[in-house]
C-alpha positions, 0 to 999 in steps of 0.5 A, a space after each residue: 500500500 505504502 509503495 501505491 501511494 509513493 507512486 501515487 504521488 510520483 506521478 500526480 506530481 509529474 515526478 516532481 514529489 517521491 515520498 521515501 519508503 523505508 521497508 525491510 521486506 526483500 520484496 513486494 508482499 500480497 496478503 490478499 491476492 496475487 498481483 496479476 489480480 490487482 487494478 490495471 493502475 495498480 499494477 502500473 504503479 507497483 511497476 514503477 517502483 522498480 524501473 531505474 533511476 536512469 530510466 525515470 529521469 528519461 521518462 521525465 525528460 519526454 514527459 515534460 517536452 511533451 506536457 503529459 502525466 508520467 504513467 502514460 509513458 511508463 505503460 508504454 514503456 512497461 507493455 512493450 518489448 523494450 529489452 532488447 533496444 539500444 538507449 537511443 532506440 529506446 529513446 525515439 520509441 518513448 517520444 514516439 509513445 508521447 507524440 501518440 498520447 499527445 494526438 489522441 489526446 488532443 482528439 478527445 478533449 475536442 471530439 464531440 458527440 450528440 449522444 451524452 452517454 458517448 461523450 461521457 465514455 470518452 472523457 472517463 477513457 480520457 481520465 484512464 488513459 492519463 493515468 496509463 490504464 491503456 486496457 481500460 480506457 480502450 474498453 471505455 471507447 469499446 463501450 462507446 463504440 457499441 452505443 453508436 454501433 447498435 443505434 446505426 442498427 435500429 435507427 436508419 436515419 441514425 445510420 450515418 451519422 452513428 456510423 461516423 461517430 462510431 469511426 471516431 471513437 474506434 480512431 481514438 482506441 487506435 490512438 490509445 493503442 499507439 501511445 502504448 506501442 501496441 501496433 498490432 492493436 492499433 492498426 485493427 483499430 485504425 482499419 475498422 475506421 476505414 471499413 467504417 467510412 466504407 458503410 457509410 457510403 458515399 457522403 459528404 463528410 464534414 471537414 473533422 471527418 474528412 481529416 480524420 480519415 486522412 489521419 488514419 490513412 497516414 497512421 496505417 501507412 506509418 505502422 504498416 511501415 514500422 512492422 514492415 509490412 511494405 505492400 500494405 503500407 504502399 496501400 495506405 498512402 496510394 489511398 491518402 494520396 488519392 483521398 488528398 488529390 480529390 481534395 486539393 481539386 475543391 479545397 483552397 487550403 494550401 495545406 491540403 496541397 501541401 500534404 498531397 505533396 508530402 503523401 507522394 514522398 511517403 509513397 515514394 519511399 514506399 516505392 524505393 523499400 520495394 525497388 521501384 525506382 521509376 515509380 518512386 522518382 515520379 512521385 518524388 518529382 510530382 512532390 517537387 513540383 506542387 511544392 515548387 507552386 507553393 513555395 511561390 505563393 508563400 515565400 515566407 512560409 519556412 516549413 514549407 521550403 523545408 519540404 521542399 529540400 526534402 523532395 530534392 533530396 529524394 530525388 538526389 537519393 533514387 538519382 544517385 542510385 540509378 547512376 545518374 551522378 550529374 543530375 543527382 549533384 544538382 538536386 543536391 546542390 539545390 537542397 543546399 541551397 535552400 537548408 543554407 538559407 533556412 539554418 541562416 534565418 534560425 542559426 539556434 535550430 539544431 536540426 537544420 544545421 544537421 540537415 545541412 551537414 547531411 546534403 554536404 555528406 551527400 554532395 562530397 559523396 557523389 563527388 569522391 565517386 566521380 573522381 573529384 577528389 578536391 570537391 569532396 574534401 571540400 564538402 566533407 570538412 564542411 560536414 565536419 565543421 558543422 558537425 563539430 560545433 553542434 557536438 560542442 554546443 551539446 557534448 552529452 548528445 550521443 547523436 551529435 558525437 557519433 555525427 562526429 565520429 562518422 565525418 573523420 571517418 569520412 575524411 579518413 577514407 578520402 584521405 586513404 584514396 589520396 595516398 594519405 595513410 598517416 592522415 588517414 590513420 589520424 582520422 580514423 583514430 579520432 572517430 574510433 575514439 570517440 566511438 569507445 566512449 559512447 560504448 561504454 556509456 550504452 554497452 548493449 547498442 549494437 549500432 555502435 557494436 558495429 562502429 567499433 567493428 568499422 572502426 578497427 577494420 579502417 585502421 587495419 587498412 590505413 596501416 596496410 597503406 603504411 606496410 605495417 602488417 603485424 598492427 594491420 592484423 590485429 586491427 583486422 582480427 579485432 574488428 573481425 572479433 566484433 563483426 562476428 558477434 554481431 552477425 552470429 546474433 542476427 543471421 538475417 541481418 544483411 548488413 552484418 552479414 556483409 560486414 562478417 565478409 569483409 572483415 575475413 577478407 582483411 584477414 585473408 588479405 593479411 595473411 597472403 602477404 604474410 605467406 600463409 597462403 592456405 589461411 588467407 584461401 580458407 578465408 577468402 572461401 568463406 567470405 565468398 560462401 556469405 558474398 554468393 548469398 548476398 549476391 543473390 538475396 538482391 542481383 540489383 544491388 551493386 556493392 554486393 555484386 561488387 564484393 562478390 567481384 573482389 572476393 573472386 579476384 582475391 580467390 583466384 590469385 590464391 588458386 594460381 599460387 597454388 598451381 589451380 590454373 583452370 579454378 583461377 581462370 574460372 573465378 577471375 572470368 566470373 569476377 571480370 562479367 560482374 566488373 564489366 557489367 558494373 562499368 556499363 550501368 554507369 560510365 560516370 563511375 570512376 570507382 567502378 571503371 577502375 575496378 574494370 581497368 584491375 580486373 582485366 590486369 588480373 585476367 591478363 595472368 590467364 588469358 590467351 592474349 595478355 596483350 590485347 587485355 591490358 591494352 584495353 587495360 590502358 586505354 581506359 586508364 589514361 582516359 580516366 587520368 585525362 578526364 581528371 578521375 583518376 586519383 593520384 594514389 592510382 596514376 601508378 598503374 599507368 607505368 605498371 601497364 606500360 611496362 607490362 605490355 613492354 615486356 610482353 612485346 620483348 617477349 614476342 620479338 
């Protein structure tokens, strides 16, 4: 009773009063009944008691940002299956909670209903609903619901009318299942609104009942999203998106286009998760250009440019993916523009900072895989230079540091490319460092287990830069140590599995220099068994087709140290289709018309005519050069081809 009380207390007050309790029992005592019998609020409470200090004050922080009762947060907290989230997961999964209660509480304080009996069903789900007994106030609107649905029934000229209020009160049971996280429940909730809608026909709605119904439409599409259900999500915003364009037909709200405009991002990021990359570029292109239309209209409304940047960078993004670098480099450059001008009006807001920091990273990619090596550098220490005073503005935000973190790392690959290892090394030194550090305060976060992972396999190639071989494969086994942990936790998980790859082909690489020949071939086959599988899981997706082409090369320079001609022949012919058909997709891509330049070097050791390989060999090498795509750390392979067609022309003579 006295531990009730206490909590009470604790959370009447928003956290603000926790009387002490002083008791020598080593755990709760139930004289009565057990616990499991005990009020839904009841069990809250008794709940409470035993969350961590740390995880109070995270739940005080999100509840006063958000202005809500503490128990609402605790519940969701408490209900949902949590243990296994990072602390900044967990994070974005309470703010999520908060942001639900926030809505749908909002919803029940100005929803209105002619019957008395409803309205008073809402309002005491409303007082349950604040005091986290989510299961209880999801029953007080079940009865509500119940009153509306049997009047429909016996009254036909109640029938639209309760039909509507009845899709009200449902979306409010939606809105209650969210703020508990229970998506299961919420989109049953949310997808008996629609087929409510649906019996009633085709009516005029009023505007509160046109607008709820793009709300649950939007709601169903996040969720479906959320529990990656991406057809049924692609549903949802096809129907927001169709219900929105009818309305922006005969509606002079700007807004309404404003949201048209945004249901075609959603749908578009729907049509990217499925491979749809036409599709998605037309719906983020349509997004551009209503939006373009408004933006005129109201130069002075901010969000709305906001919007704007985001279409551009969508289109950036599906550009970028389809090959098209030139034309992705100026959506980015536009996006640009516009965040410049947003962070300039409203220096303190942090997240337009981030944004820009995000379209630099962007531009400096595209630049660094055109070749343009100066372009990148530059775009890439902008990045950083936001990102470091952002971090120093607020040293505890996990965020900003591993935002840090990311851009030395960044800069560390850049430098790697320009025949740079020392700085490289000093880079990379610096993101690692910081990643420890964030480790140690969140242990259980497998995103930073992977940080670390990334971390001391980029060491481990600076120091190959340097011929440092014993501290290459110590780095390399460390990183590989982490990777394996990681992807033995989650078989399913591709990501990992192809960073389990790469960190046994570092080793290998080690190894072969090393003259362990046998160690470095067992490891390169195994690295190949996860790149096949990847490789086939997704034929579309490049870096994977790539690793597969590298892992290949890697197996069949083993396989001629060991005599195997024909098994080196084979792989290197396999790794030479992939190259080629890489280098054809994007002619644009200095990274992948150089791969194919070193597989035909490669190839060249078993071919019939060595001669007429690294002539083609040359001859895109030079072009890559005179078009001002080759790195300097690469013009050695024009000497080294020069001199190896030298020699097979003394040869013949």
């Amino acid at each position: 009773m006295l531990t009730l009380v206490q909590q009470e207390v604790y959370d009447l007050s928003r956290g603000k009063q926790l009387p002490y309790v002083e008791s020598g029992l080593p755990q709760l005592f139930f004289a009565a009944s057990a616990k499991e019998k005990l009020p839904e609020r009841e069990r809250l409470l008794l709940a409470m008691a035993e969350v961590t200090p740390a995880m109070r004050g995270e739940v005080e922080k999100i509840a006063s940002d958000a202005d809500m009762p503490l128990a609402p947060l605790y519940g969701a907290l408490i209900s949902s299956d949590a243990g296994h989230l990072s602390a900044d997961s967990l994070n974005a999964r309470l703010r999520e909670a908060a942001d639900a209660f926030v809505k749908v509480r909002s919803e029940m304080q100005t929803l209105g209903s002619d019957d008395l009996r409803v309205s008073a069903l809402r309002r005491q789900a409303e007082e349950q609903l604040s005091l986290g007994a989510f299961d209880a106030a999801r029953k007080k609107l079940a009865e509500a619901a119940e009153i509306d649905s049997v009047s429909r029934n016996a009254l036909k000229a109640n029938f639209v009318s309760r039909t509507l209020s009845e899709a009200a009160t449902r979306y409010l049971s939606g809105g209650a299942a969210r703020a508990d996280l229970d998506y299961a429940t919420a989109i049953r909730d949310y997808e008996s609104v629609l087929a409510l809608y649906g019996e009633a026909g085709q009516v005029v709605l009023s505007l509160d009942d046109a607008d709820r119904l793009i709300r649950t439409l939007d709601e169903l599409g996040k969720l479906y999203t959320t529990v990656g259900n991406i057809d049924a999500a692609g549903r949802a915003f096809e129907a927001l998106q169709a219900d929105l364009e009818r309305r922006s037909h005969h509606e002079t709200d700007p807004n309404v286009k404003r949201d048209f405009a945004v249901s075609h991002v959603k749908l578009g990021n729907v049509r990217m998760a499925q491979g749809n990359l036409p599709s998605a570029l037309q719906n983020y292109e349509t997004a551009k250009t209503i939006l373009q239309g408004l933006t005129e209209a109201e130069p002075d409304n901010l969000e709305w440019f906001g919007d704007l940047a985001m279409a551009d960078d969508k289109i950036g993004n599906v550009l970028a993916t389809q090959g098209d670098l030139a034309g992705a480099a100026e959506v980015y450059q536009e996006s640009l523009s516009i965040k410049k001008q947003l962070a300039a009006g409203e220096p303190d807001r942090a997240e337009l900072q981030r944004d820009l920091t995000i379209t630099y990273d962007e531009i400096g990619h595209l630049a660094h895989i055109a070749g343009q090596l100066d372009n990148a550098q530059a775009a890439y220490e902008e990045s950083l230079k936001v990102r470091l005073a952002l971090a120093a503005a607020n040293p505890g935000d996990a965020d900003r540091q591993r935002d840090v973190s990311v851009s030395h790392d960044t800069i560390g690959d850049l430098l790697r490319e320009r025949g740079d290892a020392a700085g490289a090394l000093a880079a990379y030194k610096e993101g690692l460092a910081i990643v420890k550090q964030l480790a140690k305060r969140d242990p259980d976060d497998t995103e930073l287990k992977r940080d670390l992972s990334v971390g001391n396999a980029k060491i481990g190639n600076a120091l190959s830069d340097q011929q440092n071989w014993p501290a290459a494969l110590s780095a390399y086994r460390e990183a590989l140590s982490q990777a394996s942990a990681l992807a033995a936790g989650d078989p399913n998980n591709t990501e990992w599995q192809r960073d389990l790859s790469v960190c046994i082909e570092k080793v290998a690489g080690v190894l072969a220099i090393q003259g362990d020949h046998k160690g470095a071939l067992k490891a390169y086959l195994d690295s190949y068994a996860i790149a096949q599988r990847l490789a086939k899981l997704d034929p579309a997706n490049s870096d994977w087709q790539r690793d597969l082409s590298i892992t290949l090369s890697e197996v069949a320079t083993l396989r001629l140290r060991q005599r195997d001609v024909r098994g080196a022949r084979q792989a290197l012919q396999d790794s030479l289709a992939i190259r080629e058909k890489l280098a054809r997709s994007d002619p644009d891509n200095a990274t992948w018309q150089r791969d194919l330049v070193v597989a035909y070097i490669d190839y060249a050791q078993v071919a019939k005519d060595p001669k007429a390989v690294l002539s083609k060999a040359l001859d895109m090498t030079l072009e890559l050069d005179r078009s001002g795509r080759l790195a300097p750390r690469h013009k050695v392979m024009i000497k080294f081809l020069r001199e190896r067609l030298a020699r097979i022309e003394a040869r013949r003579r």
